[in-house]
N, C-alpha and C positions, 0 to 999 in steps of 0.2 A: 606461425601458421604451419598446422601442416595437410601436405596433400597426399589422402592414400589412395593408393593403384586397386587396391583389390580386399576384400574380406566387409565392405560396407554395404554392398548391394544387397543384403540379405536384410538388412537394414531397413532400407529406403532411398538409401543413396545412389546416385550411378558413380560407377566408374569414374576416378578422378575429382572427385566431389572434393571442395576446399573447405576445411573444418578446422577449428582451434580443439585439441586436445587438452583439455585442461586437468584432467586425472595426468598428465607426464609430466606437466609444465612445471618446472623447476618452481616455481615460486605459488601457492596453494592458500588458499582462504579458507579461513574458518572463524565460525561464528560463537564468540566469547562473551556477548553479553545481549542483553533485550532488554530497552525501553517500549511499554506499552500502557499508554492512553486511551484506554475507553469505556463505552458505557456498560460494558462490565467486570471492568475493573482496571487499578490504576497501577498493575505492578505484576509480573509476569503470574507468579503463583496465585494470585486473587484471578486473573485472568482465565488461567487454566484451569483452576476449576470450575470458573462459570460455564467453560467449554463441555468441561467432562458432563455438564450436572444439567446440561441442557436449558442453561438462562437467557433469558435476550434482554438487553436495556432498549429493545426500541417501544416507546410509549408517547403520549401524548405531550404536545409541547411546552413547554415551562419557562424557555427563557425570555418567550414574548408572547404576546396573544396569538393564537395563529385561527382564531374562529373566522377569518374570511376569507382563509385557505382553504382552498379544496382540500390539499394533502394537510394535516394537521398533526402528526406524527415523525417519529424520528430517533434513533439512536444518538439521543444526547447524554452532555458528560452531566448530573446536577450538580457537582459538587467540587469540579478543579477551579483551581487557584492554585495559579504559577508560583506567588508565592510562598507554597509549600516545597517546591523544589531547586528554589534560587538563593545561594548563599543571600545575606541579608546588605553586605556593599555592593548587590549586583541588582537588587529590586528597582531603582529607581530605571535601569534602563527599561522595566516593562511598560513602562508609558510612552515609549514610543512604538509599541507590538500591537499590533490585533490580536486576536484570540488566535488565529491559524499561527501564528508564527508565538503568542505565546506556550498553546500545545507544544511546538517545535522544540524550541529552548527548555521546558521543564524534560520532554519526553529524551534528553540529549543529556541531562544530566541523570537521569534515570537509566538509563544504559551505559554510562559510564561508571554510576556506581555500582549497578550488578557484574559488569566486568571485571571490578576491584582491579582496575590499570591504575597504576602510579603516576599521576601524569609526569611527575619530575624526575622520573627514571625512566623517561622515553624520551625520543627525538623529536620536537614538535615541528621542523620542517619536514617528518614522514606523515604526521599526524595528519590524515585528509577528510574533509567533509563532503559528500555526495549525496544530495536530496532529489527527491523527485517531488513537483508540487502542482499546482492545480489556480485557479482563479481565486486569491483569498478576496473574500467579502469583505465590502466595507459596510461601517457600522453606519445607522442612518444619522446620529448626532453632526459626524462628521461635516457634511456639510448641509444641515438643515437651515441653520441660521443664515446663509450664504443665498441658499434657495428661498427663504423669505423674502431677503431685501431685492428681490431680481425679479419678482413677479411684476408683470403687469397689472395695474390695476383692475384695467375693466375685463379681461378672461379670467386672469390667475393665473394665466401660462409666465414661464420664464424669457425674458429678454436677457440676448444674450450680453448686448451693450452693458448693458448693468452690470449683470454678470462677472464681464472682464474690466470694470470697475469699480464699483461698489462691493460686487460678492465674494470678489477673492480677497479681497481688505479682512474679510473676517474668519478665515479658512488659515488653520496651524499653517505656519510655511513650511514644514516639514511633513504633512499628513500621507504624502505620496509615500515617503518611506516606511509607512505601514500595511501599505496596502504591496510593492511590488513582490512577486514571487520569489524572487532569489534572495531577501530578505531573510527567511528562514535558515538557509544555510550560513549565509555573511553574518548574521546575531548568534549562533551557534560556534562559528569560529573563531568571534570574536571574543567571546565568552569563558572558552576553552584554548585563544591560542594558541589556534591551530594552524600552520603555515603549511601544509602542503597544499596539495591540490584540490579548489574550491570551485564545486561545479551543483550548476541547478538544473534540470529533466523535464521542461514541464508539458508533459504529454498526458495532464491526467490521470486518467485510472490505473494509468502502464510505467505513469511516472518514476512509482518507485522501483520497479521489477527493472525497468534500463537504466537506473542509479546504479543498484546492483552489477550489472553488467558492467555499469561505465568503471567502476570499482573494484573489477578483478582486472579489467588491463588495463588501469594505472599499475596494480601490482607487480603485474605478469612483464610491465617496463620497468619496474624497481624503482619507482617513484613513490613510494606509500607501503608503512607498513600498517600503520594502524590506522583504519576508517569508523566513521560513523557512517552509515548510509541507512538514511529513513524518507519520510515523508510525513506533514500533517498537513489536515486543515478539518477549517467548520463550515460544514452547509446547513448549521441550525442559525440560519440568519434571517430577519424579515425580508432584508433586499434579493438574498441570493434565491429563497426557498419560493419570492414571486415569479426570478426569472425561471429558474427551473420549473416548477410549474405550468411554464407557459412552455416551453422547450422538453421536457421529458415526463415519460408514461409514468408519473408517482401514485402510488397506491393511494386509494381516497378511503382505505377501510380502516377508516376514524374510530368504527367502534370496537374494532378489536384488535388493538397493534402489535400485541404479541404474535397475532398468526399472519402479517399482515407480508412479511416478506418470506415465497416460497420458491427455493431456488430448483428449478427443471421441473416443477410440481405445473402438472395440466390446471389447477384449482390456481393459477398468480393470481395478484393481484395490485402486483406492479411493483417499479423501484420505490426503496425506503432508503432517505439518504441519515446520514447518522455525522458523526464528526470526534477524531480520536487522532492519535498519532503511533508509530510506529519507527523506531528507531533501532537498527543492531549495530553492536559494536564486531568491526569483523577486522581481523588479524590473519599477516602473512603467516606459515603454522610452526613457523619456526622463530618467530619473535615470539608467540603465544606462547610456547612450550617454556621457550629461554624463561620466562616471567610467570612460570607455572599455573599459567590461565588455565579456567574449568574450561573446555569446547563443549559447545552443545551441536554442533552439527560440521558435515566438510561443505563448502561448496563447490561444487563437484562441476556443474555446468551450466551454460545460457545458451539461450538465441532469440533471437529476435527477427519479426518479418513482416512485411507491408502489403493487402491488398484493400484497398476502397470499396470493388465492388465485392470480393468474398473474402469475409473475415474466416473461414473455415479454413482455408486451403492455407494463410497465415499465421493460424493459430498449430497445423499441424507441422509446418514448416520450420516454427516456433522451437518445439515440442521434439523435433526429429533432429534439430540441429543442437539443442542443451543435451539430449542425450550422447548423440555424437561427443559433443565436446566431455562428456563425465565416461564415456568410452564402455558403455552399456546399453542394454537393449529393452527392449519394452517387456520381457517377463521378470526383469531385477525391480522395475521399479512398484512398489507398493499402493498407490495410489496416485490420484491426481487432488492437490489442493485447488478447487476450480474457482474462478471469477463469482460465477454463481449468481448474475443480479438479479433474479427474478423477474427477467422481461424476454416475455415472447420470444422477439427474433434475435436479441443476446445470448438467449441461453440455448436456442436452435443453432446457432452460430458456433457457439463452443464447444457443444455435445460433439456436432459433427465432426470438429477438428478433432477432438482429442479421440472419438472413434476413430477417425482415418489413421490418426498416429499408431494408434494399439493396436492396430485391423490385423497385425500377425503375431498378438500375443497367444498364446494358449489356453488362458482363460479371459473371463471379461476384466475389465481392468474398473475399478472403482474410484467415484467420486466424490467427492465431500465439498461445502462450502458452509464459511460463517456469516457470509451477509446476513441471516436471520437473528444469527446474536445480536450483529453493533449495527448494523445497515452499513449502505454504501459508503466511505469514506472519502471518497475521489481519491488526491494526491497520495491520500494514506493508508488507503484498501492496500497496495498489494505488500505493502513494509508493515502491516499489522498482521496479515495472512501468511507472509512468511514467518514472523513470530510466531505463530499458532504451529508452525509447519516444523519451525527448528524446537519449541518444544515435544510436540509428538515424538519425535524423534530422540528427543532427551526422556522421556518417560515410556516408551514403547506403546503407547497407546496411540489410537485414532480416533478422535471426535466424529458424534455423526453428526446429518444435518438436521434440522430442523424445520419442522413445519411442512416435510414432504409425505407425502402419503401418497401417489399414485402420477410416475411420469409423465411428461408429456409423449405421447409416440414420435414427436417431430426430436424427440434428444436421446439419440440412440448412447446412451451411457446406462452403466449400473450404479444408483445412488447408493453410499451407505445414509442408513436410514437405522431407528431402535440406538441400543445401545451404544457407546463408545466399543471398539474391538482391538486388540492387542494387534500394534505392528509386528508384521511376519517376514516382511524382506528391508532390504536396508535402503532403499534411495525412495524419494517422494519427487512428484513433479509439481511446479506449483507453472499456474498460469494465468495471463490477466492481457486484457486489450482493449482495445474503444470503440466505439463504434464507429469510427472513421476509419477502423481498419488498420490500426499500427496492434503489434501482437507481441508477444514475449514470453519467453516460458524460463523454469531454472530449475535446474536439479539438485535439493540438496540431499544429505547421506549420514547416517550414521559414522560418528567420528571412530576409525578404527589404527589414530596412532600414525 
């Protein structure tokens, strides 16, 4: 840690402000590979162009009925199967995964293969896993049969006697370990044989962005050279898309789900939740080099910050402390990769911050988001956004948004909107939080060696 006396205030900072310097810090992260799962597409360059080309996979629902849902709609995968990315002596263990944690494991062997890391010429006690995750849904099979034999006759309600008699008799004795969150990382690890440091984040949408974070200072301790640090899951569930529904503002415009998620657009029409994974493989930059890994990007800086009742003021504190830490200021950085959910007081919330952060740049500072491509992820929004983020970066282009045509006054940001536009400076901020007010932002940077 270090504390500087003076040359920060101009910043944002006062006087004695305590900041990780992470552009000095002897030990530097860089991102060498990308796993990406979703619904448009299942591998970074399928990906990226669905970005540049302006596609969105969010459409009507197909892996169940959803006609007596309000929200019927969703960024779904139609056509993964883990299968396709699980050596063939490893398949049997998918029968003990859900779909979130199958996403997990295929999208973890997919960023290991684009890395082209040798696993058997690395250290597998440096090899660390760090996911960030969310509530994985359980499927309703699971315990359907269980909930038959429990009903009471004359309501139909469940007795719970029965229940912890009869009902669990017929329930996998193993089914819990499909459902818990840190599952994803421990099938992941176990997979890959990975013995360093195994850690799970589950703060939802922010999940993955403080994996991240958790992830440079295990480095920055020399505990870890080589990470995966991602996130997945699926909210295309019948059980989860009830609750949600009954708990968040999802868009009901069934009849047209292409335009149906519009991020900082006065015209929402609400959250669209969607379901993918996001995985990068990121290396200390001097084990990368040693093993003449491509980088596609530095990560240069985090931060992270808490308010309840204004997520604004955390989101900019977020924002001012990743730059801090990348040892740059708010006219180096090229854009903002934003949250972008498409709801009211979400996207009022983070306009604000990320204005207040830039409020002393010299031009306005631009914002981009992909929710309208895949939809919401939860655990796996902000490890899928960073991929979008470390590619821009690797091709010097910037994706625009979708589906925005005219601000809301309450989100004082400049949207990019039209065309994709050639990156012109070299660091991105990407940022993501929840609405309960945990915040995080991270700066990554053109690799320059």
């Amino acid at each position: 840690m270090w504390c500087f006396q003076g040359g920060w205030e101009a910043r944002g900072f006062p006087e004695g402000t305590l900041v990780t310097d992470m552009a000095s810090a002897a030990r530097r992260g860089v991102v060498t590979g990308l796993g990406v799962l979703s619904s448009i597409g299942s591998d970074p360059e399928t990906f990226w162009q669905a970005l540049l080309a302006g596609k969105t996979g969010i459409k009507r629902i197909g892996l169940f009925d959803p006609s007596e849902l309000p929200c019927q709609i969703a960024g779904e995968m139609t056509d993964f199967d883990a299968k396709n990315f699980i050596d063939k002596k490893d398949r049997k263990q998918l029968r003990v995964m859900a779909r979130t944690i199958q996403l997990a494991v295929a999208c973890a062997q997919a960023a290991i293969t684009h890395s082209k890391v040798d696993k058997k010429a690395i250290d597998l006690t440096r090899f660390s896993v760090i996911f960030g995750a969310g509530m994985v849904a359980m499927e309703l099979p699971e315990t359907a049969d269980a909930a038959a034999v429990s009903k009471t006759p004359e309501r139909g309600k469940i007795d719970l006697k029965v229940w912890g008699t009869r009902g669990l008799e017929v329930i996998q004795p193993l089914w819990m370990l499909r459902y818990l969150p840190n599952m994803l990382a421990c099938q992941v690890s176990i997979l890959h044989d990975a013995q360093g440091p195994n850690n799970t984040i589950t703060q939802d949408d922010v999940a993955g962005l403080l994996a991240l974070g958790e992830a440079m200072r295990i480095m920055r301790r020399d505990h870890a050279d080589f990470f995966l640090v991602g996130g997945a899951e699926s909210r295309v569930n019948p059980l989860s898309m009830t609750r949600q529904s009954l708990f968040l503002p999802l868009s009901t415009h069934n009849a047209d789900p292409a335009t149906a998620c519009r991020p900082f657009d006065a015209g929402r029409t609400g959250l669209v939740l969607g379901e993918g994974s996001g995985i990068l493989a990121v290396e200390e930059v001097g084990h990368a080099q040693k093993r003449g890994a491509e980088i596609y990007a530095d990560v240069c800086g985090f931060g992270a910050a808490f308010n309840g009742k204004d997520q604004s003021d955390a989101i900019e504190r977020s924002i001012r402390i990743a730059m801090a830490q990348a040892g740059i200021g708010p006219d180096e950085v090229d854009h903002v990769n934003a949250s972008g959910m498409g709801v009211e007081k979400e996207d009022r919330f983070e306009a604000r911050g990320i204005a207040a952060a830039f409020r002393d740049r010299k031009d306005p500072i631009e914002v981009t988001s992909i929710k309208a491509h895949v939809g919401h992820l939860g655990g796996s929004s902000a490890t899928v956004e960073l991929a979008a983020v470390a590619l821009a970066l690797r091709h010097g282009m910037v994706p625009a948004t979708l589906n925005h045509t005219a601000t809301d006054p309450s989100c004082p940001v400049k949207v990019l909107t039209g065309e994709p536009r050639p990156l012109s400076r070299r660091y991105v901020v990407k940022t993501s939080f929840t609405s309960e007010g945990q915040c995080a932002a991270a700066v990554l940077g053109r690799h320059q060696g």
